[in-house]
N, CA, C and O of each residue as an XYZ file, in Angstrom:
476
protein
N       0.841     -1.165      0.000
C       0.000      0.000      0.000
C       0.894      1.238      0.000
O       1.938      1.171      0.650
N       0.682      2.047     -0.473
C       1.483      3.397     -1.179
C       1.066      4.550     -0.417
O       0.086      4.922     -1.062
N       1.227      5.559      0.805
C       0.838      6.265      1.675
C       1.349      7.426      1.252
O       2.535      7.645      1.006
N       0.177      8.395      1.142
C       0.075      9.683      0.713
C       0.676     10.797      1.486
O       0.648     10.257      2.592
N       1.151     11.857      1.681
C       1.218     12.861      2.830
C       0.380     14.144      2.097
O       0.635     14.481      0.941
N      -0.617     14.790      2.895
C      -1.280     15.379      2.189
C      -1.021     16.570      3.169
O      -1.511     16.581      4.298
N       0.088     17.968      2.494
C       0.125     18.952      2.784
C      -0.997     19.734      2.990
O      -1.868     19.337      2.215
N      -1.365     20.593      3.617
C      -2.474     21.757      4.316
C      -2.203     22.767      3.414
O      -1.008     22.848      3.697
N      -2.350     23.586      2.572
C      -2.514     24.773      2.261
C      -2.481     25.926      2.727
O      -3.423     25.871      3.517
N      -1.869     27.428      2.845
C      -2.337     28.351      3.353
C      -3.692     28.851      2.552
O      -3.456     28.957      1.349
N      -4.551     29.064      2.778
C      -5.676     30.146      2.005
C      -4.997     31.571      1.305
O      -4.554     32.539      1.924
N      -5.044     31.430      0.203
C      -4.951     32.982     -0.538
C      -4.932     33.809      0.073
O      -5.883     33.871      0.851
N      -3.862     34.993      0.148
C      -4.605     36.574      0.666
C      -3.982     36.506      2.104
O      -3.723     37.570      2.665
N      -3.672     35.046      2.874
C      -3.445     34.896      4.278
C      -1.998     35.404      4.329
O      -1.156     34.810      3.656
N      -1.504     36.893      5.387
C      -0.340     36.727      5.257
C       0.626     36.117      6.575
O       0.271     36.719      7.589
N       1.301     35.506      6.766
C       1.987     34.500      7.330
C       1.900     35.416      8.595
O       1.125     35.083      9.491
N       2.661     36.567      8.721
C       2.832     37.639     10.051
C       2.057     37.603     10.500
O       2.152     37.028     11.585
N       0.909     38.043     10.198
C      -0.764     38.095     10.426
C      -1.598     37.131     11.012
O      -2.467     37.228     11.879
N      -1.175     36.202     10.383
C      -2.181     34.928     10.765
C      -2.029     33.864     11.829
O      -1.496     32.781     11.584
N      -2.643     34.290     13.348
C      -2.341     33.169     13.957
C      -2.818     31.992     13.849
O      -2.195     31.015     14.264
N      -4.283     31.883     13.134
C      -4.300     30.494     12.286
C      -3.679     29.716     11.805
O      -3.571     28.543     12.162
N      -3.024     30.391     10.665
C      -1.847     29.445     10.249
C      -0.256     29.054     11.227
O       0.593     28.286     10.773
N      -0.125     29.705     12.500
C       0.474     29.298     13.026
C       0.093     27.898     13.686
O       0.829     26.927     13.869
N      -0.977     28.024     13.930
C      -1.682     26.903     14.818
C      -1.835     25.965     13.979
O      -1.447     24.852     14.332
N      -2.549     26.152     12.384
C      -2.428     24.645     11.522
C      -0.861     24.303     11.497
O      -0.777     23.077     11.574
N       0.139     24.754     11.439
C       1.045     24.059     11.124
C       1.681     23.489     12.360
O       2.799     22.985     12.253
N       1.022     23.523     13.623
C       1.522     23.066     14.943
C       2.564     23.766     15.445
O       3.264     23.029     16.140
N       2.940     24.812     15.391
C       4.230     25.621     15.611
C       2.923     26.853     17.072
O       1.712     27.065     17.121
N       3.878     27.207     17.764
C       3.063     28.511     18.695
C       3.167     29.452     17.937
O       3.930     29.279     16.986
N       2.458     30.790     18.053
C       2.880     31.879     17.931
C       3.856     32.806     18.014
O       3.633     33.590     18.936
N       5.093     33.087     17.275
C       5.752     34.039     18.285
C       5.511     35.218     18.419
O       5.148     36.052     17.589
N       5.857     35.357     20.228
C       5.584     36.419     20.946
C       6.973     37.140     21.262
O       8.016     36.603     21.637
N       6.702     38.623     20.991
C       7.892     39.373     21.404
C       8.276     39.307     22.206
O       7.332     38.959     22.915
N       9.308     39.396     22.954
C      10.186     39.668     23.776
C       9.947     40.781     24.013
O       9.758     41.727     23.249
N       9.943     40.689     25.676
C       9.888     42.414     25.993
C      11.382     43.408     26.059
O      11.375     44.610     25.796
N      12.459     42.735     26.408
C      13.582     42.937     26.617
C      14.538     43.438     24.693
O      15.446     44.220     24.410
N      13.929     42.761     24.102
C      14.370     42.718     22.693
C      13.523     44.490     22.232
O      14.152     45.490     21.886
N      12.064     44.386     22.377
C      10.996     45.604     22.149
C      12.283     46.835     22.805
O      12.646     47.843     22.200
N      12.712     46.440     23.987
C      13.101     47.695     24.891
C      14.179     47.941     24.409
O      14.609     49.078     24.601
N      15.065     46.913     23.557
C      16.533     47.014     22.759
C      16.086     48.285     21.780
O      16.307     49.496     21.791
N      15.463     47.522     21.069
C      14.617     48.267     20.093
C      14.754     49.424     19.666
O      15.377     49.879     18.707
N      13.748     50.152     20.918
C      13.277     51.376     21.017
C      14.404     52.068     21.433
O      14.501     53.141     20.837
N      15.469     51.820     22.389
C      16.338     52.746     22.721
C      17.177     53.081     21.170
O      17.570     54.128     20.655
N      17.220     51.650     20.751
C      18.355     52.031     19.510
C      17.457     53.066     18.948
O      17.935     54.187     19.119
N      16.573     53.069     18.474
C      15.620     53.253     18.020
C      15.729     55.273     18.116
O      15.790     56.110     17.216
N      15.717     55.373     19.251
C      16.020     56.675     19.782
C      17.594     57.237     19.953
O      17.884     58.309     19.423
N      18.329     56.685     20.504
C      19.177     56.904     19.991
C      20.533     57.147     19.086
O      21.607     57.729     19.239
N      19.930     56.432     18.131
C      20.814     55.618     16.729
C      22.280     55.027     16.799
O      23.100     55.148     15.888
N      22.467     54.484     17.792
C      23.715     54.252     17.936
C      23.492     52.749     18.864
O      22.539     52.629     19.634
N      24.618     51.548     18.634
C      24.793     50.640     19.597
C      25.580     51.013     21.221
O      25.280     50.733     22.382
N      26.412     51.576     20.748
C      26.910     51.778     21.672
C      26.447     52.483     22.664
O      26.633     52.075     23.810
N      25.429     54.237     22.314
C      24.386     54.598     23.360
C      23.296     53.775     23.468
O      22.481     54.171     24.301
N      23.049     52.888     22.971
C      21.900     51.829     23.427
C      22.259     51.093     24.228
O      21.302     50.596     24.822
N      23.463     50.658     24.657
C      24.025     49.596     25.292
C      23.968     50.509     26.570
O      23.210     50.307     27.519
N      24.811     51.473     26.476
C      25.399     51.954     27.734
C      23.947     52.922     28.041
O      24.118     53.868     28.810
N      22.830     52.761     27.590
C      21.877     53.530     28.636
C      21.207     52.460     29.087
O      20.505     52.582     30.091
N      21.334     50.978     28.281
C      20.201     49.585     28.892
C      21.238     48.941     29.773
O      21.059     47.762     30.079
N      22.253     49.547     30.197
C      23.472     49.079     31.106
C      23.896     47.440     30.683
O      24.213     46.570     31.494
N      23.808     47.284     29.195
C      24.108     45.859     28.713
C      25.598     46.146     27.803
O      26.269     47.176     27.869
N      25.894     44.924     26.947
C      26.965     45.299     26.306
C      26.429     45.730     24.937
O      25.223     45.723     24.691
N      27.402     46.123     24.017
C      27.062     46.353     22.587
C      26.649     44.950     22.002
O      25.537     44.986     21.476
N      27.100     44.062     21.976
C      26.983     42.643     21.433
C      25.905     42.233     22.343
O      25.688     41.058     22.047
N      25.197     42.546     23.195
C      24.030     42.178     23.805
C      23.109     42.798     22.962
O      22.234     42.184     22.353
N      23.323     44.244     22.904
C      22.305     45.273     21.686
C      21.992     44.118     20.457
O      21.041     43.490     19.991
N      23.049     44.237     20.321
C      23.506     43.829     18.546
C      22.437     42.238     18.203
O      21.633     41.928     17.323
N      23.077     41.449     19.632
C      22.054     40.414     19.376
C      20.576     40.418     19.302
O      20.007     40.085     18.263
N      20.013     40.738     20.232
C      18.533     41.440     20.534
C      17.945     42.054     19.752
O      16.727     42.166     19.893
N      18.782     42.823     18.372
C      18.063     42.950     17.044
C      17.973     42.371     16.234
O      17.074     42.478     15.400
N      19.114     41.356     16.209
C      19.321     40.658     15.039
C      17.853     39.699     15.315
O      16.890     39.489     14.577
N      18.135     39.279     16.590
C      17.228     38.223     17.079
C      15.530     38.426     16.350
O      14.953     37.613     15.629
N      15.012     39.799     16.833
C      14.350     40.808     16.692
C      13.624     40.532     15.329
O      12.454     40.221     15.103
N      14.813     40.769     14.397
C      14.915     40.574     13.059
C      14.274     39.771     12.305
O      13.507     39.900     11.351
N      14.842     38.656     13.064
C      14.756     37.049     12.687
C      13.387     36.667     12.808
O      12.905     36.029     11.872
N      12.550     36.991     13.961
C      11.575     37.038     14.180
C      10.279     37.276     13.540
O       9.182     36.719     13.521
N      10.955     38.573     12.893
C       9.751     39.432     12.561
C       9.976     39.076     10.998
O       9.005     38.975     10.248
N      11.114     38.916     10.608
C      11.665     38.465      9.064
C      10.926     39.720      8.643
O       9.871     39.822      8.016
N      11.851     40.791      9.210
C      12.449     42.263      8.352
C      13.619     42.848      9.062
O      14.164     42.562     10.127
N      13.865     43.846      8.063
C      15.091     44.238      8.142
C      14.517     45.641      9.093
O      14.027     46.558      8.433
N      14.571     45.778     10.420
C      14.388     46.813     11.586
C      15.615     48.219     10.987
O      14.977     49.224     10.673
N      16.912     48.357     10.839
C      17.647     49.299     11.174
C      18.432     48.817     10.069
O      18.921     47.707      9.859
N      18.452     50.107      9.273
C      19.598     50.128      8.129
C      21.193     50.768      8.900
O      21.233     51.812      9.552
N      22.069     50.119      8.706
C      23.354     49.861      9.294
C      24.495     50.733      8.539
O      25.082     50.335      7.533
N      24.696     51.829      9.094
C      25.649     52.660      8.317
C      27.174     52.929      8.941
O      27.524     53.991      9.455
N      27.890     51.904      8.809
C      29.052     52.451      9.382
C      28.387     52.275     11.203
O      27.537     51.440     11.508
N      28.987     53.212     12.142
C      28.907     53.128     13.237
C      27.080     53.806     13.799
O      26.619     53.881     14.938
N      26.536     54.135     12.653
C      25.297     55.159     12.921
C      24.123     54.016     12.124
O      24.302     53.786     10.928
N      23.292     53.539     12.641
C      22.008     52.758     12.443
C      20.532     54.398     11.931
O      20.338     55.536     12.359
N      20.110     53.813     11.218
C      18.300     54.300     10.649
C      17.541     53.892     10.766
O      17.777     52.707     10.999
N      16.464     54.106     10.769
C      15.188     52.989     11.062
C      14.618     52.824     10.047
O      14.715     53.797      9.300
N      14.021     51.971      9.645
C      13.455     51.358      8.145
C      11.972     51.180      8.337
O      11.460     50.806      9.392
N      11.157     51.558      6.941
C      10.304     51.422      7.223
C       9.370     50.431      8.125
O       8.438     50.817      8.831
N       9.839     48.959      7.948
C       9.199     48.580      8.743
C       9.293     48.692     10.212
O       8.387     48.383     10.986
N      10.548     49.194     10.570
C      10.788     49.297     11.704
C      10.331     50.618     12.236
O      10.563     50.729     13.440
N       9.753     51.645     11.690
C       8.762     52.900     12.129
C       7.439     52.199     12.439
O       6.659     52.463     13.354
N       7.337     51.247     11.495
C       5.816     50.503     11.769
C       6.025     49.942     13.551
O       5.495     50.524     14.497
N       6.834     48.815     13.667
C       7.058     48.515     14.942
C       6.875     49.196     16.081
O       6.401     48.894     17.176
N       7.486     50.487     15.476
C       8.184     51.704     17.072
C       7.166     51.801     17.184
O       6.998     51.734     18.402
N       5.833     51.983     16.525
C       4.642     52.953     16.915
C       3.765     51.722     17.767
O       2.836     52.181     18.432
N       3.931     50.291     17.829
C       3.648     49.156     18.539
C       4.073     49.028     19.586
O       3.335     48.877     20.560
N       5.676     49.059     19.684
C       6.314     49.110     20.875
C       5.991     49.944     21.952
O       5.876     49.557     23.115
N       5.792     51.518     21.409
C       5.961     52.198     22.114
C       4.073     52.065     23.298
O       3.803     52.462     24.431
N       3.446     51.504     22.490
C       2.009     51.377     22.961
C       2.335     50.143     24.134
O       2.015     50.244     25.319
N       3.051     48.949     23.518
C       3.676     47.676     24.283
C       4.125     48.021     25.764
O       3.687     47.465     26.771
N       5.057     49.016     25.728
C       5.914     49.233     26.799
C       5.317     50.260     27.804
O       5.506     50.492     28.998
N       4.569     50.750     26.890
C       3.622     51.986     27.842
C       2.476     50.950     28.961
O       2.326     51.104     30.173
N       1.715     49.784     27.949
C       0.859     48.814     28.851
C       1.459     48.265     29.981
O       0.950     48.023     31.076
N       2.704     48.082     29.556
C       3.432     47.304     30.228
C       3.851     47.656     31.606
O       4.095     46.993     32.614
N       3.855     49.064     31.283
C       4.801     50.105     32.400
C       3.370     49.982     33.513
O       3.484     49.553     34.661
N       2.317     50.352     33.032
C       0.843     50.598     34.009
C       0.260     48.827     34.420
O      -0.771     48.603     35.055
N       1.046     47.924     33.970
C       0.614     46.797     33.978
C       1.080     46.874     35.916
O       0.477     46.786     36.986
N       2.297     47.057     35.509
C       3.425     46.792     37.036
C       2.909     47.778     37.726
O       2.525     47.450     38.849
N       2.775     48.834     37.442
C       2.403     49.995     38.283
C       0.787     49.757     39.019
O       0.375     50.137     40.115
N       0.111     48.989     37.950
C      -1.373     48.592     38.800
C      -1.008     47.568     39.779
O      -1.561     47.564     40.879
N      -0.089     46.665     39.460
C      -0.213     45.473     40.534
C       0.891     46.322     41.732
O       0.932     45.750     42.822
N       1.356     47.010     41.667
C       2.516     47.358     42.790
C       1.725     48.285     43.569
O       2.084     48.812     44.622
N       0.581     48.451     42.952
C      -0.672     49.699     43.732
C      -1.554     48.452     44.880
O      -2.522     48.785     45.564
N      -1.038     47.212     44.874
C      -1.465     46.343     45.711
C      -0.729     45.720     46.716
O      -1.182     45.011     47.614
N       0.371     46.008     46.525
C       1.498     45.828     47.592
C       1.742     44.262     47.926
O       1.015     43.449     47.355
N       2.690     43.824     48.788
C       2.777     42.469     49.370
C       1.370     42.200     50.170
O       1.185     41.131     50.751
């Protein structure tokens, strides 16, 4: 007997980023950002440089460096066009900042509501 494997399809129009459906048909989780990577991010983000990103998240440069690439990988785009020692932000990565910055703001009142409850 001769056994078939019968691939799943995405639906037309579905785009992969977008769709946690298709994460779930293909048995894989969702990925979820990193909050620590978001916060890489945004500093580079603001201050265009690894090295002031590092030394204001009190990490190393190669900690920066990873946390975008990582970032990157993730999101499968290119976050920060790389010039010599001075980084830009790329379009998709303006798209992000304006996410993040909503992310980190929830985030900030998340802790701040539960610390309004004390031990």
């Amino acid at each position: 007997m001769k056994l078939i494997h019968l691939q799943r399809r995405k639906p037309r129009g579905v785009n992969r980023a977008y769709s946690v459906q298709s994460c779930y048909s293909a048995n894989m989780p969702p990925i979820i950002l990193d909050s620590r990577k978001l916060l890489a991010f945004s500093t580079l983000a603001r201050v265009g440089s690894f090295t002031l990103a590092a030394r204001e998240l009190n990490l190393t440069q190669s900690a920066v460096s990873h946390a975008i690439k990582a970032l990157e990988k993730d999101l499968e785009a290119r976050l920060f066009e790389r010039i010599g020692r001075k980084v830009t932000i790329t379009a998709a990565g303006r798209q992000l900042l304006q996410h993040t910055h909503v992310i980190l703001a929830e985030m900030q009142h998340a802790r701040a509501g539960v610390a309004a409850f004390g031990d």
